[in-house]
Backbone as JSON, one array per atom type, in Angstrom:
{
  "sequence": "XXXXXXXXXXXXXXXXXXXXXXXXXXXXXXXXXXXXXXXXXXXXXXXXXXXXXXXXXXXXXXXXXXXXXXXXXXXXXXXXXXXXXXXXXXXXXXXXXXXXXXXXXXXXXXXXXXXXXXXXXXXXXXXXXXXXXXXXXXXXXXXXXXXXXXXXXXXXXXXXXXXXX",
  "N": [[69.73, 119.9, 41.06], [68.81, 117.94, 43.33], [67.35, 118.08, 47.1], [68.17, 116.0, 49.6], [66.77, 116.66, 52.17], [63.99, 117.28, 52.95], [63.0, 114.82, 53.05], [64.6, 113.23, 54.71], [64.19, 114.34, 56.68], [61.91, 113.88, 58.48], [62.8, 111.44, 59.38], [65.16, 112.11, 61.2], [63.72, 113.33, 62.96], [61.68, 111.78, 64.23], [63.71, 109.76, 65.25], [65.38, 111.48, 66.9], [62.92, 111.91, 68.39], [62.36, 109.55, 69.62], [65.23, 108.87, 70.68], [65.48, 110.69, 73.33], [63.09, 109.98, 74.39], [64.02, 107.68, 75.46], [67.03, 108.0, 76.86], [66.26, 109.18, 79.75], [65.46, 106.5, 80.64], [67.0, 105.24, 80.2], [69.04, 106.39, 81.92], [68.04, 106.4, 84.66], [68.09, 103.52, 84.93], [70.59, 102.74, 85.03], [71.3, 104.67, 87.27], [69.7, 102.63, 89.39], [70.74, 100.56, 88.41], [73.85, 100.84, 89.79], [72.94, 101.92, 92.72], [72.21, 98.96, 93.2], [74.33, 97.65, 93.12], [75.99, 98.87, 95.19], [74.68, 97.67, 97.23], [75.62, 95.19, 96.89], [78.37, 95.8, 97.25], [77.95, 96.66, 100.24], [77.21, 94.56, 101.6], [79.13, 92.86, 101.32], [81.08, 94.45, 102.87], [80.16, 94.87, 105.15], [80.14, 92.26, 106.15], [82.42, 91.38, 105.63], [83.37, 93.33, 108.11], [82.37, 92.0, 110.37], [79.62, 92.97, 110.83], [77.01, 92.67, 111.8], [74.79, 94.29, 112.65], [74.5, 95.81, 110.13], [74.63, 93.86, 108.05], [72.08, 92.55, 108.24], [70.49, 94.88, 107.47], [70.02, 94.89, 105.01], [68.76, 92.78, 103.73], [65.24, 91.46, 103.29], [62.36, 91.17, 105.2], [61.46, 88.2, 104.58], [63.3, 86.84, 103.06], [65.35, 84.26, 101.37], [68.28, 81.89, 101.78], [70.38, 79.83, 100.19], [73.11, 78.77, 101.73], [76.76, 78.34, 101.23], [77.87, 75.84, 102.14], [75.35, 74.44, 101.17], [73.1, 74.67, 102.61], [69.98, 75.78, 104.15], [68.23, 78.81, 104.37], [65.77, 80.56, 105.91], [64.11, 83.11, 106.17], [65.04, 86.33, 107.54], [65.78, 86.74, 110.15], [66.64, 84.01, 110.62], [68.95, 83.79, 109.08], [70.29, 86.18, 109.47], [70.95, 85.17, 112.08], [72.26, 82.43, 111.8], [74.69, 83.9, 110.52], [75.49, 85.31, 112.28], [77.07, 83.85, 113.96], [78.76, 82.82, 112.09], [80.56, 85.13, 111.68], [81.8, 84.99, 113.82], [83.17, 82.99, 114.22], [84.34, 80.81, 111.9], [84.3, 82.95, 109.65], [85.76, 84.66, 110.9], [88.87, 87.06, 111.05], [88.85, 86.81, 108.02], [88.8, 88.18, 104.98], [86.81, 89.11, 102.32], [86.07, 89.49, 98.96], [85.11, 91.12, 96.55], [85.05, 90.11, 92.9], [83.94, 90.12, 90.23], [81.02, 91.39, 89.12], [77.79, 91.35, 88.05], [74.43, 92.78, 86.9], [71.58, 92.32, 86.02], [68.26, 93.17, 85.0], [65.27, 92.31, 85.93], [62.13, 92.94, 85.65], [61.46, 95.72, 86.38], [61.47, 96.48, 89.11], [62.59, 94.16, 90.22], [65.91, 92.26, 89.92], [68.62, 90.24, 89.7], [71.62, 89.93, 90.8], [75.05, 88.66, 89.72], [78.08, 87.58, 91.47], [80.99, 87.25, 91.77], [83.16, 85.91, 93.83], [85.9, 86.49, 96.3], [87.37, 84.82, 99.07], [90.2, 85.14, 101.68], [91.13, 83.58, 104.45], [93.35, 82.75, 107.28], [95.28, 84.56, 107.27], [95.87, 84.85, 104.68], [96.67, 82.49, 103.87], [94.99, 80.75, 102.77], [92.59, 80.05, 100.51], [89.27, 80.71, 99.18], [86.91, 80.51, 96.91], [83.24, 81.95, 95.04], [80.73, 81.98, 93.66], [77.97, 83.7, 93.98], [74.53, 84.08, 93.59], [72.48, 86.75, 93.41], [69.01, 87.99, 94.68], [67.22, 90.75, 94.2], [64.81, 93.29, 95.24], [62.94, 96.44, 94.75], [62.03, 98.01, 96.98], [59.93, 100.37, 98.44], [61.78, 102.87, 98.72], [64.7, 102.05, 98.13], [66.66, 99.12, 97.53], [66.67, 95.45, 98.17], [68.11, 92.2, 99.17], [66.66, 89.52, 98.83], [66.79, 86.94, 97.68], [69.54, 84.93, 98.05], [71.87, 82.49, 95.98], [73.88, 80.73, 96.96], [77.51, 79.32, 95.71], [80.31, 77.31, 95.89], [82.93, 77.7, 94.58], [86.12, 77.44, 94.13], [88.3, 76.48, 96.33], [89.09, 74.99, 100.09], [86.81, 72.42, 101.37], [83.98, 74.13, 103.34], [83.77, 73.86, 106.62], [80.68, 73.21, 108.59], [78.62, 75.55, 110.56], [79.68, 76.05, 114.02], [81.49, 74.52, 113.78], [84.12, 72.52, 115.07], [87.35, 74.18, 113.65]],
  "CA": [[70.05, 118.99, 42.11], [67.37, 117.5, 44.36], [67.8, 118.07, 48.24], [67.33, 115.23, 50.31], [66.28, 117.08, 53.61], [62.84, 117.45, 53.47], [62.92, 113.2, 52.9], [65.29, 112.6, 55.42], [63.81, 115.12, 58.37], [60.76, 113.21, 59.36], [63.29, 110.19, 59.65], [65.92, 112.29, 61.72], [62.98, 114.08, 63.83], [62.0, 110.1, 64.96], [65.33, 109.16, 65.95], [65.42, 112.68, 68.21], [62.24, 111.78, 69.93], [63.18, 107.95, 70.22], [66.23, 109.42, 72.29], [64.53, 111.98, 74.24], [62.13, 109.29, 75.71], [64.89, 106.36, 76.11], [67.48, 108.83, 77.76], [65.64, 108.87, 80.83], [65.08, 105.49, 81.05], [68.84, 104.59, 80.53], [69.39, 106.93, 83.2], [67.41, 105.42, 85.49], [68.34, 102.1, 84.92], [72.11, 103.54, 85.23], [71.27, 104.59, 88.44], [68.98, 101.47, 89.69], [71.92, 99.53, 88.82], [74.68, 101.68, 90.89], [72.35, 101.28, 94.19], [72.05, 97.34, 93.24], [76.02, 97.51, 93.03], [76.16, 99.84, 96.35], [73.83, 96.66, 97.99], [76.86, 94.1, 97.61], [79.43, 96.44, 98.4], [77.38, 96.74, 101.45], [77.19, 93.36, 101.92], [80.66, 92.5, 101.25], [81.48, 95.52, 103.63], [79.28, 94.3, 106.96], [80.73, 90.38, 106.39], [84.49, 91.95, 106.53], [83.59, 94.51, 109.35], [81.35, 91.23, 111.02], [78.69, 94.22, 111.06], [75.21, 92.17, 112.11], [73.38, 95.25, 111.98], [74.57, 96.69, 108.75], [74.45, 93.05, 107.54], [70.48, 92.86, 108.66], [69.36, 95.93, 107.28], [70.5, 94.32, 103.8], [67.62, 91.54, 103.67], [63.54, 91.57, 103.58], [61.66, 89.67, 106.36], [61.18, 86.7, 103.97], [64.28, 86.43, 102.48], [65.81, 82.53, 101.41], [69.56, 81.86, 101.43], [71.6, 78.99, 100.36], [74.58, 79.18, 101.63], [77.98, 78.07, 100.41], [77.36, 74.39, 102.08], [73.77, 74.04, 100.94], [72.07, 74.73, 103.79], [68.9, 76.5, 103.44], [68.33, 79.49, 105.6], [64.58, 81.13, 105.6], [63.66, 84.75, 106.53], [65.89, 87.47, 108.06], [66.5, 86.29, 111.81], [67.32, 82.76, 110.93], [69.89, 84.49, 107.99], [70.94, 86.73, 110.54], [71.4, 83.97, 113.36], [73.52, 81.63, 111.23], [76.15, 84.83, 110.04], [76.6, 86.01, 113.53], [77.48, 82.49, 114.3], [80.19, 82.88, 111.29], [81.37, 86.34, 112.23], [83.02, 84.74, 114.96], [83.74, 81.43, 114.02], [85.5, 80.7, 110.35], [84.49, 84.32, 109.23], [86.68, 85.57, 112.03], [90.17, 87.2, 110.65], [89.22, 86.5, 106.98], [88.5, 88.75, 104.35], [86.09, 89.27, 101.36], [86.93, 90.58, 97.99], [84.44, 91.07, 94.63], [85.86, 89.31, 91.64], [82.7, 90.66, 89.65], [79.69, 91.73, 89.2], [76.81, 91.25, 86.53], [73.86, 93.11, 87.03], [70.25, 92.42, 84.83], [66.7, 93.53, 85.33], [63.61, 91.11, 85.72], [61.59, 93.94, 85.93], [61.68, 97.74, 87.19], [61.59, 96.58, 90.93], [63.24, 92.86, 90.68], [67.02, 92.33, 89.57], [69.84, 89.48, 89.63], [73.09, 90.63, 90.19], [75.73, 87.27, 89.92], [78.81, 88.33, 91.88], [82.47, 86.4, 91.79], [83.79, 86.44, 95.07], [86.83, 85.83, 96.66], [87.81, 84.87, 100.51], [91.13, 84.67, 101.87], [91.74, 83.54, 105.65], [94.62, 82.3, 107.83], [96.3, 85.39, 107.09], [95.89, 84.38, 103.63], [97.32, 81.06, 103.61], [94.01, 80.03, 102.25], [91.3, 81.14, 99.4], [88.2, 80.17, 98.45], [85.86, 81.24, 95.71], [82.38, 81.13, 94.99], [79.42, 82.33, 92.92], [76.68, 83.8, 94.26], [73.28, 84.75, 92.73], [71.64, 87.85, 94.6], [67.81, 88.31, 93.67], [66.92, 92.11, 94.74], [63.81, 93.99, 95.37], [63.09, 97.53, 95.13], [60.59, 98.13, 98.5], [59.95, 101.4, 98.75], [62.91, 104.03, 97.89], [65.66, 101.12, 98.39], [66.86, 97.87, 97.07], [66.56, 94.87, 99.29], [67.95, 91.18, 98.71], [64.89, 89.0, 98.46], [67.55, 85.31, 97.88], [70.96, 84.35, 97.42], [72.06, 81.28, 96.35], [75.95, 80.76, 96.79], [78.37, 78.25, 95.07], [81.54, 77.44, 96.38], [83.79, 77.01, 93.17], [86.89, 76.56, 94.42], [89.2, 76.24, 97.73], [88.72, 73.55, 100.71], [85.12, 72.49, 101.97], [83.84, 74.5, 104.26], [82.88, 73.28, 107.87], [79.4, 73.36, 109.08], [78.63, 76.43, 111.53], [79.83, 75.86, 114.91], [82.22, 73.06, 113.88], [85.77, 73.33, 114.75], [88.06, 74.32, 112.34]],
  "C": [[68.9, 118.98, 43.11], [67.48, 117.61, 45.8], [66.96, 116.87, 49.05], [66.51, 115.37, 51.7], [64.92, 117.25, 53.71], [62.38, 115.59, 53.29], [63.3, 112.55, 54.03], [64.66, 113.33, 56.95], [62.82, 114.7, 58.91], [61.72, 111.83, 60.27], [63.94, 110.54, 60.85], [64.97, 113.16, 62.88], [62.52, 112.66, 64.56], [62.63, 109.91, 65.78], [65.45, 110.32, 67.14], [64.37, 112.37, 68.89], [62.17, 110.56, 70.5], [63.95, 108.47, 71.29], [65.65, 110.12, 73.13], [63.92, 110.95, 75.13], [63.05, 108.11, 75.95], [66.0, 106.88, 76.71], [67.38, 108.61, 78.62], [65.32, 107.71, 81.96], [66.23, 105.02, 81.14], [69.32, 105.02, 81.61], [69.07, 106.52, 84.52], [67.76, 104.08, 85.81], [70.2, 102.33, 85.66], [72.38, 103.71, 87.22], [70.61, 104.0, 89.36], [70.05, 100.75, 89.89], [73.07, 99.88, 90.01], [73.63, 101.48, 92.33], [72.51, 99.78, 94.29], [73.55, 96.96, 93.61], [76.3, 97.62, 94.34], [75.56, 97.9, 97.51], [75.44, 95.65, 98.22], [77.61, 94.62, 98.13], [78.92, 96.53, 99.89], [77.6, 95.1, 102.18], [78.13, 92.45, 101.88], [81.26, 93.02, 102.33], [81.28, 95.19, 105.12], [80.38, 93.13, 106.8], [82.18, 90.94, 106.94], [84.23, 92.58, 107.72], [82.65, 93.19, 110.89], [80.3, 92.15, 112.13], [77.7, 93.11, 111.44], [74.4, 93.51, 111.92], [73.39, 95.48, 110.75], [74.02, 94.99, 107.75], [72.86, 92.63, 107.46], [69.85, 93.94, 108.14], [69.26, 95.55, 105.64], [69.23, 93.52, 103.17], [66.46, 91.83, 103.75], [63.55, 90.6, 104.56], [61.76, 88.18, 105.56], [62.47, 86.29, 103.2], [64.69, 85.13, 102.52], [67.59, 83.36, 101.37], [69.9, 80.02, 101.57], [72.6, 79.29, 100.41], [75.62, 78.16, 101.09], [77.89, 75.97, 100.83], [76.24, 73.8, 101.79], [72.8, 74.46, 101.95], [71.4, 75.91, 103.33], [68.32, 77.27, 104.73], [66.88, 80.27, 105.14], [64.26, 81.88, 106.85], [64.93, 85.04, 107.15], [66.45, 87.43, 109.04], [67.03, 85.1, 111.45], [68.77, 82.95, 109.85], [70.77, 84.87, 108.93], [71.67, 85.72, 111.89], [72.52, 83.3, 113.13], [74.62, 82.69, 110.86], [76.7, 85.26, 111.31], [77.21, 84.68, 114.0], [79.23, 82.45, 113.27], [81.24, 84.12, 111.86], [81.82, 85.6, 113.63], [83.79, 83.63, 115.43], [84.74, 81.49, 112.53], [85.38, 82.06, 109.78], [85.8, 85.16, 109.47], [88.34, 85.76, 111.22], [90.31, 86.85, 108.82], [88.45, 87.96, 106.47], [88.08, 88.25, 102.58], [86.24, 89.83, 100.34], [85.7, 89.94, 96.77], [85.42, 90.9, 93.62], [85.15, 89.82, 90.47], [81.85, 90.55, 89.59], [78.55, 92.19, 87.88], [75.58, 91.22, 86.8], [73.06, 92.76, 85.79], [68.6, 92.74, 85.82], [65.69, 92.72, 84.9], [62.59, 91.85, 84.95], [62.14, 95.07, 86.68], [62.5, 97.71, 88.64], [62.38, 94.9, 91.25], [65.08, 92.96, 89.41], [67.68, 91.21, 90.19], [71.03, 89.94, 89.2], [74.03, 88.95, 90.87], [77.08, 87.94, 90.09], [79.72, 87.08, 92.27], [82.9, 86.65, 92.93], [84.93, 85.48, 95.79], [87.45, 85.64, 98.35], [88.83, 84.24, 100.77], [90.67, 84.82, 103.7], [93.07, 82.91, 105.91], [95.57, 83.2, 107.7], [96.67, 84.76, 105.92], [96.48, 83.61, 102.65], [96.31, 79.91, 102.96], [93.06, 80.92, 101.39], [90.47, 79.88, 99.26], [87.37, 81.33, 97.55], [84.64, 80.93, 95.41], [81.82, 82.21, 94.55], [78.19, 82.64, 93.15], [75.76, 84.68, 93.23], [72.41, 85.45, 93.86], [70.04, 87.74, 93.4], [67.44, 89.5, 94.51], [65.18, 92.92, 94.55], [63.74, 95.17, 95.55], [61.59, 97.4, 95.94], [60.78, 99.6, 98.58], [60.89, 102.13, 97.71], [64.33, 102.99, 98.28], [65.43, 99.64, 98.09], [67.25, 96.66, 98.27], [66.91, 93.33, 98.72], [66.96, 90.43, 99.33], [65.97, 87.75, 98.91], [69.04, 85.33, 97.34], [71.47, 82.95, 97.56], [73.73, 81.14, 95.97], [76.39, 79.57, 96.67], [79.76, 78.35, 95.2], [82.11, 76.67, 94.71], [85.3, 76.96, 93.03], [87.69, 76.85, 96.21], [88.75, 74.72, 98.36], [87.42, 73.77, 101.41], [85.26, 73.35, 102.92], [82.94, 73.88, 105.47], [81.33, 73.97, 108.19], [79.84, 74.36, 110.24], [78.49, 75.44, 112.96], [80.94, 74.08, 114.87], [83.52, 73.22, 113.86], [86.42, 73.18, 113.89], [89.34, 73.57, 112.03]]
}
């Protein structure tokens, strides 16, 4: 009888250092993604708490946003400007809820995470829903959204900031 192990052990010594060096990298990625995750919760977290700072530390200087009516918001103060404007207008008394979340990698340091989200106000006599696309940056030792472009997909229009409700 012929033994196949000295045939098969170059094949199965391969496959052990394949894993060995992709391990690491899954791990990594594993925990790349979990911070990217941590970012919306964050950012879900400020909007409900109508945090402005916590909501600001979230963003790069150059950051874009469309928001949910189209409007097109460019860099970090004018981002910031228009949400504190919500936090106390239609924001006010509603709450934010992740529907899900679908994380991919561009690259190492860029990422799109597309996140289902759900907002009830009126003491939740009302919902809306909508689709945003985060684009993330790792800067340094932390992940930073770069653009989000948000899609209202269903409830009733939403009013323009500063328009009564």
């Amino acid at each position: 009888m012929r033994s196949t192990i000295p045939t098969s052990l170059p094949g199965v010594l391969v496959a052990v250092a394949l894993l060995a060096l992709t391990s690491p990298a899954n791990g990594q990625a594993a925990t790349e993604e979990q911070a990217i995750r941590k970012v919306i919760t964050d950012f879900v977290e400020a909007i409900n708490r109508s945090d402005i700072k916590a909501f600001e530390a979230l963003f790069t200087d150059d950051a874009d946003f469309v928001v949910i009516t189209g409007r097109y918001l460019k860099g970090r103060s004018e981002i910031v400007t228009y949400h504190a404007q919500l936090f106390t207008s239609s924001f006010k008394g509603s709450h934010l809820d992740i529907t899900s979340t679908d994380v991919r990698f561009l690259r190492p340091d860029v990422a799109i995470a597309r996140v289902g989200t759900k907002r009830t106000e009126n003491e939740g006599k009302e919902m809306r829903t909508s689709f945003p696309i985060f684009v993330l940056t790792r800067r340094a030792d932390k992940w930073l959204i770069t653009a989000v472009q948000n899609t209202l997909t269903s409830g009733p229009p939403i009013p323009p900031v500063g328009a009564a409700k």
